[in-house]
C-alpha atoms as a printed R data frame, in Angstrom:
    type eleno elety resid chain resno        x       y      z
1   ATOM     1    CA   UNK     A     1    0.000   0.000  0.000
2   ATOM     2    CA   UNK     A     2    1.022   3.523 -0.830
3   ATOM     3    CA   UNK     A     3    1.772   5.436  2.158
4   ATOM     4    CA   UNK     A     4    3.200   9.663  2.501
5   ATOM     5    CA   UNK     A     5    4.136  11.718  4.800
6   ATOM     6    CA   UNK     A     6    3.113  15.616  5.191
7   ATOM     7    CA   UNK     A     7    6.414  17.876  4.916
8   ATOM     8    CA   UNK     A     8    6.488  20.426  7.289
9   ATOM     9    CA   UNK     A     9    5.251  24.104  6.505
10  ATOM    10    CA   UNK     A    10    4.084  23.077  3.265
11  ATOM    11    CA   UNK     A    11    0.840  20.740  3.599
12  ATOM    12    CA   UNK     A    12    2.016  18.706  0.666
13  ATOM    13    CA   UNK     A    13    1.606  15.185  0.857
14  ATOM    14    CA   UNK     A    14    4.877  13.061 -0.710
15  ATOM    15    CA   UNK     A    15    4.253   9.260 -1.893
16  ATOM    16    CA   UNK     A    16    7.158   6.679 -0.305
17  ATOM    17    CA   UNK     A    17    8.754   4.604 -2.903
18  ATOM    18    CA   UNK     A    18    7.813   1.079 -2.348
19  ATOM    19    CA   UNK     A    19    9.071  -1.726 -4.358
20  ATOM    20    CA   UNK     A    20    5.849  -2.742 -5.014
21  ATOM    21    CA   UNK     A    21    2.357  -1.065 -5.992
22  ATOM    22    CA   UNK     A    22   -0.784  -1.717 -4.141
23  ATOM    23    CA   UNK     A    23   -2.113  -4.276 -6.629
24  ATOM    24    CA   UNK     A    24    1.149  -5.791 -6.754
25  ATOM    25    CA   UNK     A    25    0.450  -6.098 -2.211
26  ATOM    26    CA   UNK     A    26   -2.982  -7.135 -2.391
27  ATOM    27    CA   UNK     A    27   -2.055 -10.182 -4.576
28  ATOM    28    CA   UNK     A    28    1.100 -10.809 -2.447
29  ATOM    29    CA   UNK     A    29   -0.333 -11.343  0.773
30  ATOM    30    CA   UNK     A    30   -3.697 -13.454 -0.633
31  ATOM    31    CA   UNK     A    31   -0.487 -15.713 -2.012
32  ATOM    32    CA   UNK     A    32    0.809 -15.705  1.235
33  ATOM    33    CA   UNK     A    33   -2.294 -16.710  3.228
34  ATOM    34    CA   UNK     A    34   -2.882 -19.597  0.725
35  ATOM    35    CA   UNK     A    35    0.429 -21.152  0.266
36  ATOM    36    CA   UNK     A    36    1.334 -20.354  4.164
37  ATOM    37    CA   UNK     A    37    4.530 -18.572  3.104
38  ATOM    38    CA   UNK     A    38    5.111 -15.250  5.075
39  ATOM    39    CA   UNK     A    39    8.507 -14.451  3.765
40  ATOM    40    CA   UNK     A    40    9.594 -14.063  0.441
41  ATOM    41    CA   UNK     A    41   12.592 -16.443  0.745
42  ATOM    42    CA   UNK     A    42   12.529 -19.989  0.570
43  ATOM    43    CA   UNK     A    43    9.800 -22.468 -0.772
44  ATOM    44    CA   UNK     A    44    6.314 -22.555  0.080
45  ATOM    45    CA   UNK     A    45    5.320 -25.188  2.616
46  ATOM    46    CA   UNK     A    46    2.753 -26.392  0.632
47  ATOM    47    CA   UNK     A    47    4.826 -27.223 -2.081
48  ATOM    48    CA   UNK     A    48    7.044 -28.597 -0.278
49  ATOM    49    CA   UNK     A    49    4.646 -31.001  1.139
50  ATOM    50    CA   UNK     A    50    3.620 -31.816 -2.034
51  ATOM    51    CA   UNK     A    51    7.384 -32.240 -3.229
52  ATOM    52    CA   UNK     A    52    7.470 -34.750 -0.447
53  ATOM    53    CA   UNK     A    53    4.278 -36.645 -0.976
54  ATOM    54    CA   UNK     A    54    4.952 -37.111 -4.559
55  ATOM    55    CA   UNK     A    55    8.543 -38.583 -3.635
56  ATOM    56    CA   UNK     A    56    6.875 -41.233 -1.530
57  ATOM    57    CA   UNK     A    57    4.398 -41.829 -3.741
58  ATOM    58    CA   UNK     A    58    6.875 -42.003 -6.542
59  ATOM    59    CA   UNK     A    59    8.765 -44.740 -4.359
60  ATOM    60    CA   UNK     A    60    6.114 -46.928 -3.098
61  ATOM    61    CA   UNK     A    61    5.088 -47.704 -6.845
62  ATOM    62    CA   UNK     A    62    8.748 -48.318 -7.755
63  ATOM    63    CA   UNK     A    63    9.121 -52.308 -8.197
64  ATOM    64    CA   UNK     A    64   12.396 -52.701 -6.230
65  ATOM    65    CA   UNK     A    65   12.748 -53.458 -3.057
66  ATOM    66    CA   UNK     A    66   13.069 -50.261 -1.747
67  ATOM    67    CA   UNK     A    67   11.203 -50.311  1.925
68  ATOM    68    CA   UNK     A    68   13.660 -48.828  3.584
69  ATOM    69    CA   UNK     A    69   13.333 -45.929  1.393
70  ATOM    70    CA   UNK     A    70    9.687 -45.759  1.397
71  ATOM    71    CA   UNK     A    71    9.566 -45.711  4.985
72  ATOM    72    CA   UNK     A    72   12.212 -42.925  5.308
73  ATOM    73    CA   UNK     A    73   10.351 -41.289  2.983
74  ATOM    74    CA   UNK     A    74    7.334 -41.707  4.508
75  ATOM    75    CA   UNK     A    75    8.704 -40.394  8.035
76  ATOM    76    CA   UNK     A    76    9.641 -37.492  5.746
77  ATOM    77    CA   UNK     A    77    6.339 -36.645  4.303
78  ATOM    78    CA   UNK     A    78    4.415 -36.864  7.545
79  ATOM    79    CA   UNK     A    79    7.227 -34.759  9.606
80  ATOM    80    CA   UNK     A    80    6.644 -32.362  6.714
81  ATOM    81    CA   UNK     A    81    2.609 -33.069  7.108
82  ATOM    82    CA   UNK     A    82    3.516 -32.516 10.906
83  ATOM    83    CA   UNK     A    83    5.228 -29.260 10.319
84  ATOM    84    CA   UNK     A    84    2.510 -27.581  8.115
85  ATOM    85    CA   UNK     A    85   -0.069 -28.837 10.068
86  ATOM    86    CA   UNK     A    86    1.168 -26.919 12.872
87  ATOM    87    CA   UNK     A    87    0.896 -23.629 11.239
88  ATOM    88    CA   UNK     A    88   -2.798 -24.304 10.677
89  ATOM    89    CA   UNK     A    89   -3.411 -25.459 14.223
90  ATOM    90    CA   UNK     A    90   -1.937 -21.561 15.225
91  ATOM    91    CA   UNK     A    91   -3.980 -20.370 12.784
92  ATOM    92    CA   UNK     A    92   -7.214 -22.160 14.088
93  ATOM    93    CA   UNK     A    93   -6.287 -21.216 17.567
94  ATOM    94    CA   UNK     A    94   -5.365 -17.410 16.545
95  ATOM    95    CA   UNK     A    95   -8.878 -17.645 14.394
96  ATOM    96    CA   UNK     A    96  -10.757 -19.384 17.759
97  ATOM    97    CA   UNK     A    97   -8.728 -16.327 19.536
98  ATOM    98    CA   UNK     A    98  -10.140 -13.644 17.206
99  ATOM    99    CA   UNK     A    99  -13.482 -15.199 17.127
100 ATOM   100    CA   UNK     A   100  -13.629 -14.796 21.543
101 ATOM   101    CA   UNK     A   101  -11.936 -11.250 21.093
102 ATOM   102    CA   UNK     A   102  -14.811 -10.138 18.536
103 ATOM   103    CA   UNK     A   103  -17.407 -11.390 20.442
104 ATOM   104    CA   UNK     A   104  -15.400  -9.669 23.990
105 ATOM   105    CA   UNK     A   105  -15.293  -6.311 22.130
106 ATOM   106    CA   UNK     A   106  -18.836  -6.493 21.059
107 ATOM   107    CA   UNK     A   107  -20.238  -7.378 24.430
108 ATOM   108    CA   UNK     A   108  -17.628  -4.188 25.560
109 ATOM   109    CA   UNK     A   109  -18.734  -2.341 22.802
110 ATOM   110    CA   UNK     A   110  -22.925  -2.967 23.854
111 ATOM   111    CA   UNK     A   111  -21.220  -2.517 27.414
112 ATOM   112    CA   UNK     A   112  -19.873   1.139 26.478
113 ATOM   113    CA   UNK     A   113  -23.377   1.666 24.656
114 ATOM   114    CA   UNK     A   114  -25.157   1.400 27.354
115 ATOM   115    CA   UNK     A   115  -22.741   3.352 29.618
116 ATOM   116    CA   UNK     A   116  -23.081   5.965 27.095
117 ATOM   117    CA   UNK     A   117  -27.047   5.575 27.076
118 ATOM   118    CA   UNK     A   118  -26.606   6.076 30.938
119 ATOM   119    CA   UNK     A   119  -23.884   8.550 31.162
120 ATOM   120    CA   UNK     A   120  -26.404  10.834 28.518
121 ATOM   121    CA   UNK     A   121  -29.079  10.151 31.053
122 ATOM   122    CA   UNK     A   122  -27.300  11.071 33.919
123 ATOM   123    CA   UNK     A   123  -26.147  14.352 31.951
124 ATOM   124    CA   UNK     A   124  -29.968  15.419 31.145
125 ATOM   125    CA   UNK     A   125  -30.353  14.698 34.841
126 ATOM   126    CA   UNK     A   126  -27.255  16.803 36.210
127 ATOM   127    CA   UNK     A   127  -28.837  19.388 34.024
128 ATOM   128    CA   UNK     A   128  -31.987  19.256 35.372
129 ATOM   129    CA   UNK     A   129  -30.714  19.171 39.038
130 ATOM   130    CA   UNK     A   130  -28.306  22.388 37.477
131 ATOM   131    CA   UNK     A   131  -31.325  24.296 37.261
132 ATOM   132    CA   UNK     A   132  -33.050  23.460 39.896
133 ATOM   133    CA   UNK     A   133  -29.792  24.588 41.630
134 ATOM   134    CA   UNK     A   134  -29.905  27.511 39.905
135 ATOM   135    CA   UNK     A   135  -33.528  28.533 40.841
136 ATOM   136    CA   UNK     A   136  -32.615  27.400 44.502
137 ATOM   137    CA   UNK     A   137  -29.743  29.647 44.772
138 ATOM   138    CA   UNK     A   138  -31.986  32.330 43.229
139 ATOM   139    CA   UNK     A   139  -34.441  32.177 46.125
140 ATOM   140    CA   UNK     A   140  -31.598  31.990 48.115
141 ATOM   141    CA   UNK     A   141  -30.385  35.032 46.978
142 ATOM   142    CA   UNK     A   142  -33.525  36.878 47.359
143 ATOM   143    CA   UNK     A   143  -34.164  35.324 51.107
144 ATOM   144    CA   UNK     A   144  -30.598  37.076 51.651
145 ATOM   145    CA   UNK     A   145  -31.784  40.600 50.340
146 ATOM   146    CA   UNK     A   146  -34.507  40.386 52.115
147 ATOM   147    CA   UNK     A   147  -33.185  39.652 55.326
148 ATOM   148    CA   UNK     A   148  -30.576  42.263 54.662
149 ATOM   149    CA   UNK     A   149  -33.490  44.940 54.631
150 ATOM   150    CA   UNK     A   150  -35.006  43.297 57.266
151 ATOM   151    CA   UNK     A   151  -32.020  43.467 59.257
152 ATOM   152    CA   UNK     A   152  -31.654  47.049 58.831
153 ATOM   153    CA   UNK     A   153  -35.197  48.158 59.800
154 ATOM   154    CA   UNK     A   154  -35.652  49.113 63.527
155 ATOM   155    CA   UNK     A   155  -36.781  46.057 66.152
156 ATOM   156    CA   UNK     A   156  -40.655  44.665 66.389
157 ATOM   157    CA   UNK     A   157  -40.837  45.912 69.989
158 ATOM   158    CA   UNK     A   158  -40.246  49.858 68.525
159 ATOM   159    CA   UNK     A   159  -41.963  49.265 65.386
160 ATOM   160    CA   UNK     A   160  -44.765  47.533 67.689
161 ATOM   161    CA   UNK     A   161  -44.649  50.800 69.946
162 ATOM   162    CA   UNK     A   162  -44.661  53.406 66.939
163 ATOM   163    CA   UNK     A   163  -48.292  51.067 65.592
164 ATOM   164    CA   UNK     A   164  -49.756  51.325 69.318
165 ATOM   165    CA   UNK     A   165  -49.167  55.168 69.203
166 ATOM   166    CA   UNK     A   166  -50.015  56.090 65.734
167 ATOM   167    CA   UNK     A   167  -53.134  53.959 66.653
168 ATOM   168    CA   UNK     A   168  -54.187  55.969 69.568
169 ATOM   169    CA   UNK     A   169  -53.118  59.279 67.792
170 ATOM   170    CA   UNK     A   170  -55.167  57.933 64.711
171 ATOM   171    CA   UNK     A   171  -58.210  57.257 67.478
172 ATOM   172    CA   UNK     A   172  -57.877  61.115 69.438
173 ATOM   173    CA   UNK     A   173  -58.051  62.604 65.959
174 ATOM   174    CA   UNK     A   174  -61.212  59.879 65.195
175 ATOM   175    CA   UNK     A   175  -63.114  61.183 67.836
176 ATOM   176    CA   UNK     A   176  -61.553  65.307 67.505
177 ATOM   177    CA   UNK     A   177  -62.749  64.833 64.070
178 ATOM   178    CA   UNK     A   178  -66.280  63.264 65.150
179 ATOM   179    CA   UNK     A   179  -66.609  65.857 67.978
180 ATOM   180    CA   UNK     A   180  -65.953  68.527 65.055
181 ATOM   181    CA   UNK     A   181  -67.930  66.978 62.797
182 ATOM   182    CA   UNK     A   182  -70.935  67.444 65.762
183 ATOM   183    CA   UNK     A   183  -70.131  70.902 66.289
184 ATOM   184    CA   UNK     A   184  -70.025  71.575 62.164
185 ATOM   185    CA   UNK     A   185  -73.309  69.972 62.240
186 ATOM   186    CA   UNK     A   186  -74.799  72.117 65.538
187 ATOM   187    CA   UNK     A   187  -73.085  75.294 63.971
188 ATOM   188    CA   UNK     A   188  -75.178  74.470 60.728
189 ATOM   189    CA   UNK     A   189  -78.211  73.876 62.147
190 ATOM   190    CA   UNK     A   190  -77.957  77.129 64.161
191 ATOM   191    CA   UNK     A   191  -77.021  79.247 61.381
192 ATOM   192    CA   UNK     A   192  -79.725  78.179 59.676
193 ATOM   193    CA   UNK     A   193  -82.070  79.042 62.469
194 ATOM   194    CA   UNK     A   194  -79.985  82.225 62.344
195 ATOM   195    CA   UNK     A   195  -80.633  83.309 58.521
196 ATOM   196    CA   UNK     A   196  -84.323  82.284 59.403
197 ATOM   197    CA   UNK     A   197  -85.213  84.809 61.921
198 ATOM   198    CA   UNK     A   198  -82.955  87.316 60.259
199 ATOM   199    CA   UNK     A   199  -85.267  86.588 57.559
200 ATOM   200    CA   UNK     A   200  -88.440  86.844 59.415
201 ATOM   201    CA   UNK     A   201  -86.822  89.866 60.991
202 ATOM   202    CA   UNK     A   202  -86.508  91.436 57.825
203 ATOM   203    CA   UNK     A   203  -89.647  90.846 56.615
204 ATOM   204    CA   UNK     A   204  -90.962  92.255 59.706
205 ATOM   205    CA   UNK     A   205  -89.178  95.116 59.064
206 ATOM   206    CA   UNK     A   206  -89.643  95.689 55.569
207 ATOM   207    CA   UNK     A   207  -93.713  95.401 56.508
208 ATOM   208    CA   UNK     A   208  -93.204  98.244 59.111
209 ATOM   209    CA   UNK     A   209  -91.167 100.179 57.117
210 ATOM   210    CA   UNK     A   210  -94.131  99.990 54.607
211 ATOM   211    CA   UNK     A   211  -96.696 100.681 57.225
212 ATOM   212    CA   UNK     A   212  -94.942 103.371 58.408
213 ATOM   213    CA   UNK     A   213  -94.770 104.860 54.957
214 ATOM   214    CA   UNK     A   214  -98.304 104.517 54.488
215 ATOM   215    CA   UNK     A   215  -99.195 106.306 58.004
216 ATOM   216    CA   UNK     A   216  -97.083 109.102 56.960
217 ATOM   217    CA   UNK     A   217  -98.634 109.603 53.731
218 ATOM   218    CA   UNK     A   218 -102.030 109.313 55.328
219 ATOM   219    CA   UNK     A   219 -100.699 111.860 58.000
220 ATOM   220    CA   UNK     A   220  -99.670 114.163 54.926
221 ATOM   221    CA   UNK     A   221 -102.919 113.902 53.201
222 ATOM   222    CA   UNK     A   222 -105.017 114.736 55.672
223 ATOM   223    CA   UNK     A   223 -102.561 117.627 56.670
224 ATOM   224    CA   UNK     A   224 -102.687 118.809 53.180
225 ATOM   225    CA   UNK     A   225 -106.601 118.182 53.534
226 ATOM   226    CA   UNK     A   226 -106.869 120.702 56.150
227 ATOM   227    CA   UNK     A   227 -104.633 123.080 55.233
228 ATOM   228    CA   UNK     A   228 -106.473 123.415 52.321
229 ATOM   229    CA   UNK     A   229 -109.883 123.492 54.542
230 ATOM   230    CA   UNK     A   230 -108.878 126.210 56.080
231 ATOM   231    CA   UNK     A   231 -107.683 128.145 53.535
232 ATOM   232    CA   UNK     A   232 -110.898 127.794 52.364
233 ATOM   233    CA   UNK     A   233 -112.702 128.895 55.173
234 ATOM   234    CA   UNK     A   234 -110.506 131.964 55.248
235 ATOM   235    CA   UNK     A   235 -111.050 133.197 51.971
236 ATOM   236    CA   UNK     A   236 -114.504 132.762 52.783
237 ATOM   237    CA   UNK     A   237 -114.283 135.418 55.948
238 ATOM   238    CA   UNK     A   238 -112.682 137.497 53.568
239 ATOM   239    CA   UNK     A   239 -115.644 137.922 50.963
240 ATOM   240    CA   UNK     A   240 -118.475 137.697 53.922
């Protein structure tokens, strides 16, 4: 596989020089994994199995005598059948290995779900105890202001004292202004009597005023009456 590396103050990226391209990797290891080989040197195990069971194979249908042979060979071929079996067996066990360790991390991995279902749960509810924290502390706040003013107001025994005197003052200048309010009303009630009889006074007045009027013109009248009666009388002296 093609791998870079990022120079420094530039942000460029730089391919490696590999002896080999990806493609050239890909098919490389899948030859690898079949054929068991995992270096680059030497002959494959599975052909050299093969080497060997075609060797003993090769001898046993040889007419000769040749047991000897054929049993050395055949020591051979399962030594080598020994020897790649091995391999397998590792491979089985590193296979059984990764099968436990998948099935470990996906138990962890539903564990770590679920403590990230829980730890999101306990977040909504740290948030929800945050503001009722904040609210609390709020109150508390204005519980503290309060008893600050409190604090600086004068005692409940003077403040008690200051209510029982304002109330009696209040209660003298109740009954001052009811004892007023009964004088206002006698006051009234006189000057209206008052106006009345200046009224009828007036009247009376005004009716002897008129009378008295009338008497002296009456007196004049009859004055003037008899001063002209006895001019009369005179002139009649006069002619006799």
């Amino acid at each position: 596989m093609l791998k870079g590396r990022k120079i420094s103050g530039r942000g460029e990226t730089v391919a490696a020089n590999y002896a080999f391209g990806p493609l050239e990797d890909d098919v490389i290891i899948k030859h690898r994994l079949l054929t068991r080989t995992t270096t680059t040197r030497g002959e494959p195990p599975l052909k050299k199995l093969q080497k060997k069971f075609a060797s003993f194979v090769s001898e046993i249908e040889k007419d000769e005598d040749n047991y000897n042979d054929c049993v050395k060979l055949s020591k051979a071929f399962l030594q080598e059948l020994s020897t790649f079996e091995i391999p397998l067996l590792k491979s089985k066990a590193v296979i059984d290995a990764n099968v436990r360790e998948k099935e470990n991390f996906n138990e962890l991995k539903d564990d770590i779900n679920r403590q990230i279902l829980q730890a999101q749960d306990d977040i909504e509810d740290l948030k929800k105890q945050l503001e009722e924290s904040k609210i609390e502390r709020h109150h508390k706040e204005e519980c503290e202001a309060i008893r600050k003013l409190i604090a600086t107001e004068p005692p409940r025994s003077l403040m008690q004292k200051v209510i029982t005197d304002l109330e009696k003052e209040i209660a003298s200048l109740e009954a001052e202004n009811t004892a007023s309010s009964r004088l206002l009303e006698l006051r009234k009630k006189q000057f209206t009597l008052l106006l009345h009889v200046v009224d009828e006074l007036q009247n009376t007045i005004e009716e002897d005023e008129k009378n008295l009027i009338e008497e002296m013109r009456a007196a004049t009248e009859e004055q003037k009456n008899g001063m002209e009666d006895a001019s009369g009388a005179s002139e009649a002296m006069v002619v006799d």
